[in-house]
N, C-alpha and C positions, 0 to 999 in steps of 0.2 A: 310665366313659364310656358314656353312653348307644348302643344301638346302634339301626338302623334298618334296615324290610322298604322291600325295594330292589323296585322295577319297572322291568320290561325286557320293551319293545316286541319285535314281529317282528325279526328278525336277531340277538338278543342270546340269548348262551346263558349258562345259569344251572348252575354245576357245583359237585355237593355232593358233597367227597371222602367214601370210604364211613373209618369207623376205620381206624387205620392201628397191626392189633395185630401184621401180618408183616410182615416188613423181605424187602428188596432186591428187589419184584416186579420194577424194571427197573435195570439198572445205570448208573453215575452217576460221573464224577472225582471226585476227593475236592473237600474245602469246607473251607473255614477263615472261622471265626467267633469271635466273642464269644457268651457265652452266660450265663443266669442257672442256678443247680443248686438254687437253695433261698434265704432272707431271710440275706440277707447275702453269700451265695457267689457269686464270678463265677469265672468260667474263658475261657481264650481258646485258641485251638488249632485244629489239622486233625481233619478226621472223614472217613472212610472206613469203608463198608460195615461199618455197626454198631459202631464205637467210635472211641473217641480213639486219634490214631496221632502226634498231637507236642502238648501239651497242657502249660497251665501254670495253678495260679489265683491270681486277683489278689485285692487289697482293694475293688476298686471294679467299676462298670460301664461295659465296655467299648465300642466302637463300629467304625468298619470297621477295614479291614486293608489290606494288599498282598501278594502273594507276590512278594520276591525271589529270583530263579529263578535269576540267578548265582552269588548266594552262599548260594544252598539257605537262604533265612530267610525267616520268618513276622515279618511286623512290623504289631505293633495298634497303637491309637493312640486315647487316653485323652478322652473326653467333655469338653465343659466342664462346668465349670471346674477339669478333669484337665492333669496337668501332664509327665507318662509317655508315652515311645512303649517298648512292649515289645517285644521282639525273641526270637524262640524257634529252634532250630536245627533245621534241616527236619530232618536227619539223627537224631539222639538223642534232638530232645522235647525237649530242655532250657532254660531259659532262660537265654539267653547273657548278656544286660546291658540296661538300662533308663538311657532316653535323657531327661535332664531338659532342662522348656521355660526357657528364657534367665530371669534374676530380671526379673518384671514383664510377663512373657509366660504364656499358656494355650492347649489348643490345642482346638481344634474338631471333633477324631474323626475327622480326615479327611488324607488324603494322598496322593501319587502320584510315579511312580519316573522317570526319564530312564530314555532308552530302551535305552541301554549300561548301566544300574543304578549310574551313579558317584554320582548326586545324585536323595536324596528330600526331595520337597517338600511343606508341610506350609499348614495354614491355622489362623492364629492369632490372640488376640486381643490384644493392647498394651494393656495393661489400666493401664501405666504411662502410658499414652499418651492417656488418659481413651477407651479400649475403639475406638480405631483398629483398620482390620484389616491382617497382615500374613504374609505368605507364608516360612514358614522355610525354608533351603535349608540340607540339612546333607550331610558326606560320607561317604557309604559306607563307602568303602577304608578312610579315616580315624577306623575305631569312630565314624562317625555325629557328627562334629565339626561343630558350626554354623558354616557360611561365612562367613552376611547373612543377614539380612532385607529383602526387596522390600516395596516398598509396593503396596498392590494396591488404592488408589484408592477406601477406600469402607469402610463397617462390615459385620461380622458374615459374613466370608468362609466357607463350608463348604464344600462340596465340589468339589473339584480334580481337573483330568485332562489329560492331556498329549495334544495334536490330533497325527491322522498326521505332520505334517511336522514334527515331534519336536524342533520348536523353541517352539512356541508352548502356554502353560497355558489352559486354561479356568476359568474360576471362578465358580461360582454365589454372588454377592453377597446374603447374606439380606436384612441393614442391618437388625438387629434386635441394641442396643447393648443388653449387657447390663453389668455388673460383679460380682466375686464378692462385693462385701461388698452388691449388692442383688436377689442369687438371680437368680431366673428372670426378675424385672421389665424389661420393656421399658421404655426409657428413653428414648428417641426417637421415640414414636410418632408424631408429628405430621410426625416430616423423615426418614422413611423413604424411600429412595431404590432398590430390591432392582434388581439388572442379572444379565447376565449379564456378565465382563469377560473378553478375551483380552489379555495378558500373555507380552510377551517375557520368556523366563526366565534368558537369559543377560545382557541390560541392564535387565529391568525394566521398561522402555515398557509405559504402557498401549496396546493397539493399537486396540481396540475397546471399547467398549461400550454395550449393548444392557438400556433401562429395560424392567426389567417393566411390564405393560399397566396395572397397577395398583400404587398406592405403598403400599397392605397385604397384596398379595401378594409373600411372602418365597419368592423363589426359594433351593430348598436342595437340592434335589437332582438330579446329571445322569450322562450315560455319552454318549458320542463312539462315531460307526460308522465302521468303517476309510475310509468316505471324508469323513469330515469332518463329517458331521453330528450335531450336538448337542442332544440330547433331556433336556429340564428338567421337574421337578415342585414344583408350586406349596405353600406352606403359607399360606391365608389368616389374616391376625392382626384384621378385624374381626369387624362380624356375623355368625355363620353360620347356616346354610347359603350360600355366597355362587353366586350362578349364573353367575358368572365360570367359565372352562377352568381347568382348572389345570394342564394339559399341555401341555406348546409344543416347537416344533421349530423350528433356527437353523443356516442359512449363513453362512459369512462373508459381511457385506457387505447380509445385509438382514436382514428385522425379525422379531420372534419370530410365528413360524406355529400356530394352538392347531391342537391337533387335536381335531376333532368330535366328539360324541356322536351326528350326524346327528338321528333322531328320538325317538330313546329317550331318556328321562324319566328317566336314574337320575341319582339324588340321593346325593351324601355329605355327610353332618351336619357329620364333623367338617373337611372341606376341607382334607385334611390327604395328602400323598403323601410316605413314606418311601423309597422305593427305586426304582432306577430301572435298565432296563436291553435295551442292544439286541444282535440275532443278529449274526450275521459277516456276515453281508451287507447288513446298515442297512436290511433289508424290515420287520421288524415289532421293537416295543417291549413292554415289561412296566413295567408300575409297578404297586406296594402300596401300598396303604391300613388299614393294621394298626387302627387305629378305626372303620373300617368293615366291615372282613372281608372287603376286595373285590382282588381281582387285576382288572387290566385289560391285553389285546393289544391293542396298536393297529398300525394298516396303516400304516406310515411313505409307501407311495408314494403312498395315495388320503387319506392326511391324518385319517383317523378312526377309531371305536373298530371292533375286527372282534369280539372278545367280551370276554365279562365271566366272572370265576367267583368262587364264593364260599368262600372256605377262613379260618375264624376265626383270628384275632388275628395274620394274614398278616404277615410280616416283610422278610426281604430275598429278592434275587432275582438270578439272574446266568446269564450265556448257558454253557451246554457244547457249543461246538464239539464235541467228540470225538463225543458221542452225540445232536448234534443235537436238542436241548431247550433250554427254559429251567429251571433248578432254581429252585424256592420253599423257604421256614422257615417257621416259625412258633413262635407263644410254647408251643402244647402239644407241642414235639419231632418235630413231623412235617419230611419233604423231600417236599414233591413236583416232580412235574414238571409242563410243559407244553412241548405240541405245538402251532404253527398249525394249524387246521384240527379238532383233536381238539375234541369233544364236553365235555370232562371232564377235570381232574387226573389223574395216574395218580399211584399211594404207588412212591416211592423208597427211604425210610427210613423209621426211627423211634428216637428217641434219649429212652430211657424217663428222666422227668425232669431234663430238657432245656428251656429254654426260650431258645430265638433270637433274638439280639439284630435290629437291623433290615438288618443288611448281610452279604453273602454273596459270598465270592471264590471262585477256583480256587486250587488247589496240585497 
């Protein structure tokens, strides 16, 4: 993938992490990821300060996760057209048991937990269904036993997340039909429809939803801030460079908000946002652009970008209350952090031959 020399006006700052050949300059919760170790090897697991501390490897590649904090488990969750949720036991490292998608189901790498941890919810494709999208509900207690499937109103469902009032799903609708017997090929391009949708989870009602600004921009990825607001990254499927936003911001109840680049000029080639993620307090966001190299802070209250930094083949990203940062990955084994306000990346880790997948939790 081709990459590109970025420009950044007045207010934009430009951060080149230095090597990152010492670990633990600052301290950091542990992380639980997907990971590549070499052509062929995947591993999924916790990492803490310089190693794996519950770790398992798979045959394929992985994608996010969730940590189950009641029942002390790490649960990944299989890429399409993966058909595996993993489940590892926080306590031993072990892999406890491996949860197969319904016959005629696949699922989409993504998932999220009720908020008493009884019922994980999953985003998948009905591929019996001619690649319908739909919401799997399974049961914890019950080794993870599928309840139902919800219909969620739309194709190419990804990533899911439960709003504070812990009744309602969010779902970033891609609508990018694909099938396993025709790869990666988009199959619908012309009746792409991408939303955001809200989703009763205990009836299944659509409650809402909300078209993306554009019907080739595939909205895929988001994170919710304890008070309700929902922060989306865009994946353009025409032309690019496209000069569309690709970062939006949504209340219940009105319309997708971009937020600005104000005046600065930067360009990404490949229009492409993998990960997405807000602080405790729903003041500022993070999203990567792993095709670009680029991290970007955005000011949630003034609506636009506050800086930029450049850390290669950028991965996933996810807020650490405890110590008050955002943690970064990436594909050469680095953690860094970020601060609002900071200059600069600072190195957190470094996981020698290691390469991070695009999504990053706590445990």
């Amino acid at each position: 993938m081709k990459r590109r020399d970025f420009l950044f006006a007045s207010g934009m700052l430009l951060a080149l992490p230095t090597p990152l050949w010492g670990r633990n300059s600052e301290r950091y919760s542990p992380v639980i990821s997907a990971a590549r170790l070499g052509k062929g090897e995947y591993r999924i697991g916790r990492w803490d300060q310089n190693h794996w501390t519950a770790a398992a490897d798979i045959g394929h590649r992985g994608h996010d996760s969730q940590f189950h904090r009641q029942r002390n488990e790490l649960l990944f969750f299989s890429r399409r057209p993966g058909r595996e949720i993993f489940i590892i036991d926080g306590a031993s490292g072990q892999l406890k048991r491996q949860v197969e998608a319904s016959e005629g189901y696949h699922y989409y790498g993504h998932g999220c937990l009720s908020a008493d941890g009884r019922y994980l919810y999953t985003t998948e494709n009905h591929v019996a269904g001619d690649g319908q999208g739909a919401i799997g509900v399974y049961d914890c207690v019950n080794d993870y036993a599928l309840v139902r499937h919800l219909d969620c109103a739309g194709i190419g469902p990804h990533q899911i997340a439960l709003m504070p009032d812990q009744q309602t799903l969010v779902v970033a609708m891609g609508s990018i039909k694909t099938l396993p017997d025709s790869g990666r090929v988009t199959l619908n391009f012309d009746a792409m429809a991408p939303a955001l949708h809200y989703i009763d989870r205990h009836s299944g009602i659509l409650l809402e939803a909300v078209p993306s600004p554009h019907q080739h921009l595939s909205l895929r990825h988001l994170d919710v801030s304890p008070t309700g607001t929902v922060v989306v990254g865009g994946q353009f499927q025409a032309e690019l460079p496209t000069p569309l936003p690709l970062v939006y911001q949504h209340r219940r109840g009105g319309e997708l908000q971009a937020l600005a680049l104000g005046d600065v000029p930067l360009v990404l080639d490949s229009s492409y946002v993998a990960s997405v993620s807000i602080d405790d307090q729903g003041k500022f966001a993070v999203t990567t652009c792993p095709r670009d190299d680029v991290v970007c802070l955005w000011n949630l209250a003034e609506g636009h970008l506050a800086s930029s930094y450049r850390l290669p083949d950028v991965a996933g990203t996810v807020y650490d209350a405890r110590h008050q940062q955002f943690i970064l990955s990436n594909g050469g084994g680095q953690l860094m952090g970020l601060r609002p306000g900071s200059p600069r990346l600072f190195a957190l880790d470094y996981a020698s031959g290691v390469h991070w997948d695009n999504h990053l939790r706590l445990a």
